[in-house]
C-alpha positions in Angstrom: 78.7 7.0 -1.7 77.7 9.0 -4.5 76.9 12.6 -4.9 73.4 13.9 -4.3 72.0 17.0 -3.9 71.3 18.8 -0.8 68.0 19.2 0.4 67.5 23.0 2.4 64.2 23.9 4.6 63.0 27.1 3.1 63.0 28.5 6.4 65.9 31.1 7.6 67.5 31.2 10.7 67.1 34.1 13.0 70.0 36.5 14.2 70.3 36.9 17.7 71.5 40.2 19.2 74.2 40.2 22.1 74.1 41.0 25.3 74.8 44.5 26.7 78.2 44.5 28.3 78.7 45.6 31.7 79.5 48.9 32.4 83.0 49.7 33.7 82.4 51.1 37.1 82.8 48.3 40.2 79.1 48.2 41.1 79.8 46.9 44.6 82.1 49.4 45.5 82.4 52.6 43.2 84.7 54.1 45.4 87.3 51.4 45.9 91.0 52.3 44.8 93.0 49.9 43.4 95.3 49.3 40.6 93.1 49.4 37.6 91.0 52.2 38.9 91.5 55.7 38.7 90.5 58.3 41.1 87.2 58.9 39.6 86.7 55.1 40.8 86.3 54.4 36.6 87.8 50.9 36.4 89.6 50.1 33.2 88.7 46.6 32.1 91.4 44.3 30.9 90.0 42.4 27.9 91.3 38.9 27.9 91.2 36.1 25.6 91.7 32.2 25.4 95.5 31.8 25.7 97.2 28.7 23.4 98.4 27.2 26.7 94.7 26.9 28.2 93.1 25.6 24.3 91.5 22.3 25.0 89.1 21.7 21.6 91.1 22.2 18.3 89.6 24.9 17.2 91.9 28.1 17.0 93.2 31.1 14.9 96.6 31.3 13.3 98.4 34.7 12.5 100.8 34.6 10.1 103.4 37.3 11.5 105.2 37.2 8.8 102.2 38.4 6.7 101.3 41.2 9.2 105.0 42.7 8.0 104.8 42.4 4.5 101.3 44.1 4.5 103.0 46.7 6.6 105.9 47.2 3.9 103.4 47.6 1.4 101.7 49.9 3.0 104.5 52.2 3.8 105.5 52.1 0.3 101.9 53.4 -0.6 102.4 56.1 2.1 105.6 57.6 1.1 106.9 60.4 3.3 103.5 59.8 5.5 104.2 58.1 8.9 102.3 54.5 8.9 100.5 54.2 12.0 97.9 51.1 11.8 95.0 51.0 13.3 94.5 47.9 15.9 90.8 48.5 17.1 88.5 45.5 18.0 91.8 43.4 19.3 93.6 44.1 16.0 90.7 43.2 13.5 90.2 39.9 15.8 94.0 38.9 14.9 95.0 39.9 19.1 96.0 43.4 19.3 99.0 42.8 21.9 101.4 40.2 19.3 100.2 42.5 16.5 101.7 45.4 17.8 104.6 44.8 19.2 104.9 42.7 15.9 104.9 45.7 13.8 106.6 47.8 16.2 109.2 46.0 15.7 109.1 46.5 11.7 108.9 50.0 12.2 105.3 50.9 12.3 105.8 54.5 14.2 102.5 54.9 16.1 98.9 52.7 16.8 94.9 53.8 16.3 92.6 52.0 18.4 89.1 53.1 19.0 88.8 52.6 23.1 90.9 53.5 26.1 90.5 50.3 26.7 92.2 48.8 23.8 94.9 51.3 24.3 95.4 50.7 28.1 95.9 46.9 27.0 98.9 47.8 24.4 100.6 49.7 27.3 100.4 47.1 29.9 101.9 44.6 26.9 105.0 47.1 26.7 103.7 48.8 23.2 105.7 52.0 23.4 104.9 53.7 20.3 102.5 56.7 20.2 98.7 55.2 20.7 96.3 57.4 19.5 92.7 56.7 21.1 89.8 57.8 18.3 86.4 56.2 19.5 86.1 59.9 22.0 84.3 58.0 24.8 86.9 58.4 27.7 84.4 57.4 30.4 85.8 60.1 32.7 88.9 58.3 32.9 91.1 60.7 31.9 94.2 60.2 35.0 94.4 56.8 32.5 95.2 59.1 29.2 97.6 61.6 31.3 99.4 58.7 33.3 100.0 56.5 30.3 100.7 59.1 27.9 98.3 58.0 25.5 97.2 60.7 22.7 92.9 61.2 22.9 90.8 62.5 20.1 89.1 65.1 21.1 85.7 66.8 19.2 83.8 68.6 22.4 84.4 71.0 24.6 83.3 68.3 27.4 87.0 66.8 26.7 88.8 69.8 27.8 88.1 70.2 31.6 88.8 66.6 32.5 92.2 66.1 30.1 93.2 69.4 32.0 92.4 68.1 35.8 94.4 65.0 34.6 97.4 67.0 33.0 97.7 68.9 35.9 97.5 66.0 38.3 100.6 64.3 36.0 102.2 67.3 35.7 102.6 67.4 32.1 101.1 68.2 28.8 98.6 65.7 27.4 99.2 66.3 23.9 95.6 65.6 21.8 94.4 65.7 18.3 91.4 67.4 16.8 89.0 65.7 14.5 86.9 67.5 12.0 83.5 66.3 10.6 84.3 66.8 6.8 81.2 64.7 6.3 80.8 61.8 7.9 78.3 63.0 10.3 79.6 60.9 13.4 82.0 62.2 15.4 84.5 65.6 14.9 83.8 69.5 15.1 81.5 70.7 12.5 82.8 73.2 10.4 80.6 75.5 12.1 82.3 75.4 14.8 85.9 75.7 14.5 86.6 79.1 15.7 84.5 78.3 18.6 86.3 75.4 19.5 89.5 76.8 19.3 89.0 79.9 21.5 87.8 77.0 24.2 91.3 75.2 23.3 93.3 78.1 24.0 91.6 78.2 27.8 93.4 75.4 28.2 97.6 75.7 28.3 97.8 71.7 29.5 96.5 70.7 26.4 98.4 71.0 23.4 96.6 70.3 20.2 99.6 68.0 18.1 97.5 66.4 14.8 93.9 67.2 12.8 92.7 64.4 11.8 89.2 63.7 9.5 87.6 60.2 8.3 87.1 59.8 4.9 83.4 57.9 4.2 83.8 57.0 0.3 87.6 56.1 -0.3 87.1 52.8 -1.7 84.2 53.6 -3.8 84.7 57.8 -5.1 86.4 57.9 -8.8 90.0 59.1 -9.4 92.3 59.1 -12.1 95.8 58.9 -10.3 96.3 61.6 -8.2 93.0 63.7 -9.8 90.1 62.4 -7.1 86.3 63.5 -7.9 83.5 62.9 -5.7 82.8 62.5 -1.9 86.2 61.8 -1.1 87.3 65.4 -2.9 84.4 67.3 -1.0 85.9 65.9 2.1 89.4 67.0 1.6 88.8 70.4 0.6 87.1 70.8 3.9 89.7 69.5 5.9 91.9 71.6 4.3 90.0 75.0 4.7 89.5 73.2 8.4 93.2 73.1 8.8 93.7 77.0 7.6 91.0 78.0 9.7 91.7 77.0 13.1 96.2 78.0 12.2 94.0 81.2 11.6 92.4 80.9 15.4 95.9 79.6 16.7 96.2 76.0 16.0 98.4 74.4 13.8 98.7 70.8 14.3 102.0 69.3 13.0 100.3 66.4 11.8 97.4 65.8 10.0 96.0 62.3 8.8 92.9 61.4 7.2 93.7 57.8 5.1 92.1 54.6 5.7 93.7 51.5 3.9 91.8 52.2 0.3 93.1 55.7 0.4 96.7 54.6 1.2 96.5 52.3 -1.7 94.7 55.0 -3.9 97.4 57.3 -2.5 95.2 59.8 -1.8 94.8 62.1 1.7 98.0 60.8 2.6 99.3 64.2 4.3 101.5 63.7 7.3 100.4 59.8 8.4 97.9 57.5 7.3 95.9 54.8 9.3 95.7 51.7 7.3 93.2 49.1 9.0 91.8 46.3 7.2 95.1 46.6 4.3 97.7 45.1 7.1 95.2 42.2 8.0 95.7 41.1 4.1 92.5 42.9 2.8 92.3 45.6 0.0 88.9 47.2 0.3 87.5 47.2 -3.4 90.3 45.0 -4.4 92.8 47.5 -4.6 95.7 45.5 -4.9 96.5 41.7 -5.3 99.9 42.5 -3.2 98.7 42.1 0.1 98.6 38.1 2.1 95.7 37.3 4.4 97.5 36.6 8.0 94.4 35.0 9.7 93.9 31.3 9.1 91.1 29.3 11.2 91.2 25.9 11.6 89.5 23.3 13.8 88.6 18.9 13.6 86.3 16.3 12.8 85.0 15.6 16.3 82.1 13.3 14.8 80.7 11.0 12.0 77.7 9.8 11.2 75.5 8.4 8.2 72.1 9.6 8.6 69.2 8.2 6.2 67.4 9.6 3.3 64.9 12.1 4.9 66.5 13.0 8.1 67.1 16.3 9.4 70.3 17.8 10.9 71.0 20.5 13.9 68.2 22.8 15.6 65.0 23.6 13.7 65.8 20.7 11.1 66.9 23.6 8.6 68.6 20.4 6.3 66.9 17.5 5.1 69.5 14.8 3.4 68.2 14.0 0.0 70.3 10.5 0.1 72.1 8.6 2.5 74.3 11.4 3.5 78.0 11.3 5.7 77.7 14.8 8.5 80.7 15.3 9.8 80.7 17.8 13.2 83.3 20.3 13.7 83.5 22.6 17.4 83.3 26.0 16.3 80.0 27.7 16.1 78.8 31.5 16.1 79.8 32.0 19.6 83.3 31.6 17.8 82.0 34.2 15.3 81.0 31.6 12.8 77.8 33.9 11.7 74.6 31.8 11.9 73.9 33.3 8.2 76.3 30.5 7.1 73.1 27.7 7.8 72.9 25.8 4.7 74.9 28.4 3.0 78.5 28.3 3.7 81.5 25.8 3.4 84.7 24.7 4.9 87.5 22.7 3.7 88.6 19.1 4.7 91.2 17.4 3.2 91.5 19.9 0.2 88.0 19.3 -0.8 85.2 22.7 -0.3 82.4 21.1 1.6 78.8 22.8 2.7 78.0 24.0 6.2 74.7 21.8 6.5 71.7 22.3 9.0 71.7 25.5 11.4 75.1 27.0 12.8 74.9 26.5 16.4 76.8 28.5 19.5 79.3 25.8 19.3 79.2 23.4 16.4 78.5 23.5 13.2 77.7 19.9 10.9 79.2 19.8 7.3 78.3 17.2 4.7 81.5 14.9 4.0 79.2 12.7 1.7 81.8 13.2 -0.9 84.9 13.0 0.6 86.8 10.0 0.5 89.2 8.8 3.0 87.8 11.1 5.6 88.2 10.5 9.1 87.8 11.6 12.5 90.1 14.2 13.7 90.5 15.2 10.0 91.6 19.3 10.0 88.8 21.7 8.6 90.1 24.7 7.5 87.5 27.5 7.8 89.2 30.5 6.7 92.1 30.4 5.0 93.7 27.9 2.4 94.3 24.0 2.9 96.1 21.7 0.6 95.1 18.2 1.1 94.7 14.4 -0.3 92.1 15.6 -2.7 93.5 19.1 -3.7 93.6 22.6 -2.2 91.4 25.4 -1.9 91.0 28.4 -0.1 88.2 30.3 1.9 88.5 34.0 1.9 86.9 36.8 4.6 85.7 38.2 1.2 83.4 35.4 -0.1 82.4 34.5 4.1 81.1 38.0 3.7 79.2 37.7 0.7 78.0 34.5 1.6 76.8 35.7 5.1 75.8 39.4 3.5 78.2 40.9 5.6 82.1 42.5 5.0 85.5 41.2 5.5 85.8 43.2 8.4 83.1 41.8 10.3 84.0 38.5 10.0 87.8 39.0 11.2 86.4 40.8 14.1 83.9 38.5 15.2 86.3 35.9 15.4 85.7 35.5 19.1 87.9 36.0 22.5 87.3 32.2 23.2 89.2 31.0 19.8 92.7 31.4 20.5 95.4 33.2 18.8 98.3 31.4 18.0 101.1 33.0 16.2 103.5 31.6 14.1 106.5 32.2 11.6 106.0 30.5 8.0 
């Protein structure tokens, strides 16, 4: 057939919100003991995904190890002196926390961020044995968790102290913690107000033991520098962590680490201090393309599960959001946005099928989405869709990047990694 032009409804899909998840307390019985809860009966969910073993439809996410070590040696070369300790929140960036760290444990990565106890309690029971430091704040009460595992909170309210102290005591040890400072961002860390304060609350408690000050920087990818000379936001926010830092040694803490680099900082190298957290940079993403060095380590691919020439005129998926212009070839693939395909991609995206871009047609449903093959010679059922990552095929090769998904779906690279769902799953391989 020959080409034609596609033929788009004017009207737009609508983005539907999730559910709220389920809280972590056993609602049948609060008060029943049992391995995965603590003695404040807070259960500690273990988040699972679809294992390799159990995937039935073709649809799944490959993670280039390989590529997850390279990014790390680039960052650590960024980082200099600084200890590298990469930040795994939201399973890993959607790339599966678990293989990831003890991945680049392995390659030397000296300590993991995650935002949840959660998350963290998941590296332990996978045998990650590095320093986990737990940033998100929200403890839930579970604080036996923290002491037992020897996981390192966050800690920003004098609400934090009593508990980690019951808990230290209980394990009889230390729980070692670090302090984060709002330099700006107006989320979560003690305002410069009130440092002093804090401290003398801090020094009430001898089981907690105040080992890093950490900040977040909200401008790192965007604030101008010229090599190491950094204006704007970014500069405001150091020079407060730094009068932060002499401050509280003033009052009676002095941390022996402090951290405050994301990935574009790192590859700035700016804020580096005593470690960085690079997030986004070790999934193969610069922020503000900061550097062409790092390799992209998810690739999703899924298959041709369906063929069919529709006429002139007809409409494809829900709402009939496409209209073929000509005799048209739609090819169905099983991966929709409850694989984390955003429904923004309707008549907007592509994929790739035999090394040939082709355009997401019609609406992006919760578990298919219908491309238009018109164009595509020699295709077939069962054909391999690539869509993220590169493909070389009969008819060339081509590659889909997080960063144009994004801009396609007016989003960021780092949503779409991390809405690649639980129910794709991860398989990990070697190049």
């Amino acid at each position: 057939m020959g080409r034609c032009h596609l033929g788009v409804n004017a009207s737009t899909p609508r983005i539907m919100d999730d559910l709220p998840s389920l809280p972590l307390s056993n609602p049948a019985n609060p008060n029943r003991r049992h391995s995965d809860t603590n003695a404040d009966g807070i259960r500690v969910q273990k988040p699972r995904r679809a294992a390799p073993a159990d995937a039935i439809r073709p649809t799944r996410a490959e993670v280039n190890l390989a590529a997850l070590r390279h990014n790390l040696r680039v960052a650590m070369r960024h980082a200099g002196s600084a200890q590298v300790w990469p930040v795994l929140k939201a399973d890993g960036y959607g790339h599966g926390a678990p293989a990831v760290a003890r991945t680049l444990e392995q390659a030397g990565a000296q300590g993991f961020c995650v935002a949840l106890l959660e998350e963290a309690v998941e590296l332990r029971d996978a045998g990650v044995t590095a320093k986990l430091l737990v940033m998100g704040g929200y403890y839930g009460g579970a604080y036996e968790e923290i002491a037992a595992r020897r996981l390192v909170p966050v800690i920003y309210d004098i609400s934090h102290l009593e508990g980690l102290a019951r808990a230290a005591r209980t394990a009889d040890h230390i729980v070692d913690v670090h302090v984060k400072v709002d330099t700006g961002m107006a989320r979560l860390g003690v305002r410069m107000t009130d440092l002093e304060g804090f401290a003398e609350k801090v020094a009430g408690y001898p089981q907690i033991r105040v080992r890093g000050l950490m900040t977040h920087l909200a401008c790192a990818e965007a604030d101008p520098c010229a090599g190491s000379e950094l204006t704007g936001y970014t500069a405001e926010q150091i020079a407060r962590f730094n009068e932060a830092a002499t401050r509280l040694a003033r009052a009676g803490i002095a941390p022996r680490v402090r951290h405050a680099a994301n990935s574009a900082a790192i590859l700035r190298g700016i804020a580096l201090f005593d470690a960085v957290r690079p997030g986004i940079a070790i999934f193969g993403i610069a922020p503000a393309n900061l550097s062409t060095e790092l390799r992209p380590a998810m690739r999703i691919r899924t298959e041709i599960v369906d063929l069919r020439t529709i006429a002139a005129g007809d409409s494809v998926g829900y709402g009939g959001l496409f209209r073929a212009a000509c005799p048209s070839v739609i090819a169905t693939v099983p991966m929709g946005y409850a694989d984390g395909l955003s429904r923004t991609l309707s008549n907007r995206g592509h994929m790739i099928v035999r090394g040939r871009r082709v355009p997401i047609v019609g609406a992006v449903s919760m578990d298919m989405s219908m491309l238009d093959v018109t164009n595509v010679p020699g295709i077939t059922l069962h054909d391999e869709v690539t869509v993220l990552g590169s493909q070389e095929g009969a008819l060339g090769k081509d590659t889909i990047s997080a960063e144009q998904i994004a801009e396609q779906a007016g989003a960021i690279p780092w949503e779409i990694l991390t809405s690649i769902s639980r129910r794709v799953p991860r398989f990990y391989r070697e190049p």
